[in-house]
C-alpha positions, 0 to 999 in steps of 0.5 A: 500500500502506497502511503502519500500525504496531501501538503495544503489538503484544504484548498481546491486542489487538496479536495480534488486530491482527496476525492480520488485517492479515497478511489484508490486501492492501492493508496492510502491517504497518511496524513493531511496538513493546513496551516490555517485549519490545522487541528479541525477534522477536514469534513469540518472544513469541506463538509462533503467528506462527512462519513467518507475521509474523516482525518484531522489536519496536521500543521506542517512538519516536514520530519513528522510528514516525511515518517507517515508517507512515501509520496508527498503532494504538495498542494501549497500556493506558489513560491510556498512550495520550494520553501518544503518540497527540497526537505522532503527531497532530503529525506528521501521522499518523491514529491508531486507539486501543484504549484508552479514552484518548478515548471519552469526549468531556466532559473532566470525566466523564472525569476523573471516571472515570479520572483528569485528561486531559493531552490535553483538546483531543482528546476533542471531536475523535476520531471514536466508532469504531462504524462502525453508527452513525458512519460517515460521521464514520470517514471524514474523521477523523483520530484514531478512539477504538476502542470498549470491548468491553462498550459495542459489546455493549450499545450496538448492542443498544439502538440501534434501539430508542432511536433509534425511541423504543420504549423508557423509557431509564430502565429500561434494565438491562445485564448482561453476562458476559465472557471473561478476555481481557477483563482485559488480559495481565498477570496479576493475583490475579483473572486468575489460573487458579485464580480464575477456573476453575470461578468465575463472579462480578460484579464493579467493580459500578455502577462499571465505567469503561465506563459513561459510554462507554454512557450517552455514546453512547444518549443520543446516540441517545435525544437526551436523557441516559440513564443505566443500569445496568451490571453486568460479570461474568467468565466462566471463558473466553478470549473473548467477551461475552454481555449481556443488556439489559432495557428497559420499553417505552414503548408497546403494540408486538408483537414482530413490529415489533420484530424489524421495527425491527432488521432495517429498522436493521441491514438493511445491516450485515454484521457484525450478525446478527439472529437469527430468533424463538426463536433466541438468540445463543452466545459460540461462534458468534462466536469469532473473528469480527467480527460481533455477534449479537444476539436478541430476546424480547418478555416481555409478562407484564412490558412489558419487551423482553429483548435478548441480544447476543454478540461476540468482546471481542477482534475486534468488542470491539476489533481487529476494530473497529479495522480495520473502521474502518480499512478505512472510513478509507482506503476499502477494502471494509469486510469486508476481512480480517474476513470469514473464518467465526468460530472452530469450538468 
């Protein structure tokens, strides 16, 4: 039995982690930690759990953890996580973290968007974890940078068609909308009910911290740097991401060999769904589930390709993600706990 423990286990991420591991048979969940509710018993905290994952939340030591579980998850806010996750590294733990802390493999970029690292020496060694394209690299690792929600949704659109070279990197446009989630549990001025309902707004516009975790990983792709346009927006819902990619094709292709070079590239994904021509994806269709979907639409009045992705921010996007990884880490079936239908609307 894989013991894992859950570091910030009372945010949106931490439930989500908590929800589909109580799934899984081979794991058992040792301890939970929150530095704000340490003490109270988490279905007090998420009430949802009443009767179903009853443990008390732990303040966070890093020796006390580091006995209970094998795998530790880090679910805390950014620039918190690289304060713990080299403790744990120490001690002989593998790490899954879902903050941002190291996805970004160039310490100079990084600090760039966020600030100094105070654990550089990590960055070159944690594993991308989007297990479509890194897989083989989940498996030995032993510190796995979970990916960003909005990268997971714009990179695996964009995949197959860098990695063929059917597309001029230089024009690619990402514009994607997500669920209020999104932003965390701590409410803010722009979280708040009356900002966000019946509203519809852009915002951190060509500024998004998200954006060199996407250049970072196309270019890898494309095999020679790719930089985008990325504009983030929030909807007025709990959960979910919808982007919309636009790309000039470098050739004359049909959409037939489009919709060929997807299918041959996620031929043996489970959790990417390619949609049939003139079927396109809805955030309802994922909710709650670990799968992204994604359709395609050839405009040849303009030479673009026109690609819509859709994923759960809080599943695919992220704890969902986290125990795929997981899952690849210590070789157990990849679906494991992640295959239940999504969320009815």
């Amino acid at each position: 039995m894989l013991k894992v423990a859950i570091v910030g286990a009372s945010g949106y991420t931490g439930v989500e982690l908590i929800r589909l591991l109580s799934n899984h048979l081979g794991v058992e969940i040792a301890a939970v930690t929150s530095e704000q509710s340490a003490g109270k018993d988490i279905s007090t905290v998420f009430p949802s759990l009443t009767s179903i994952f009853d443990k008390t939340l732990e303040n966070l030591d890093a020796d006390v953890i580091a006995k209970k579980a094998d795998l530790v998850f880090t679910a805390l806010p950014h620039q918190k996580a690289m304060d713990v996750v080299p403790e744990f590294l120490k001690k002989g733990k593998r790490v899954i973290d879902l903050s941002a802390d190291f996805r970004i493999k160039d310490h100079a970029t990084y600090g760039a968007w966020y600030e100094d690292h105070k654990a550089p020496e990590l960055l070159k060694e944690a594993v991308y974890g989007l297990p479509e394209l890194h897989r083989e690299e989940i498996k030995k690792a032993r510190l796995i940078a979970n990916p960003g929600c909005y990268p997971t949704s714009a990179i695996l659109a964009l995949a197959p068609l860098l990695n063929n070279g059917l597309i001029a990197p230089e024009t690619i446009v990402i514009d994607s909308k997500s669920g209020v989630s999104g932003a965390g549990r701590s409410a803010t001025q722009d979280t708040h009910f009356p900002e966000v309902n019946e509203g519809f707004k852009a915002y951190k516009v060509a500024e998004h911290r998200h954006t060199p975790e996407i250049e970072q990983e196309l270019s890898l792709l494309a095999n020679s740097p790719v930089i985008v346009s990325f504009t983030p927006h929030l909807l007025p819902v709990n959960r979910g991401i919808l982007s919309t990619v636009y790309a000039s094709l470098k050739k004359d292709t049909d959409e037939d060999s489009i919709f060929g070079t997807y299918n041959e590239f996620y031929g043996k994904e489970y959790f990417v769904r390619v949609y049939q021509k003139g079927s396109f994806p809805n955030i309802n269709n994922v909710r709650g589930s670990n799968f992204c979907d994604i359709g395609i639409k050839l405009d040849k009045r303009t030479g673009r390709v026109v690609i819509i992705s859709a994923i759960d921010n809080l599943v695919k996007g992220a704890s969902g993600q986290a125990v795929q990884n997981m899952n690849i880490m210590y070789g157990f079936p990849e679906d494991t706990a992640l295959k239940g239908l999504p969320f009815f609307p």
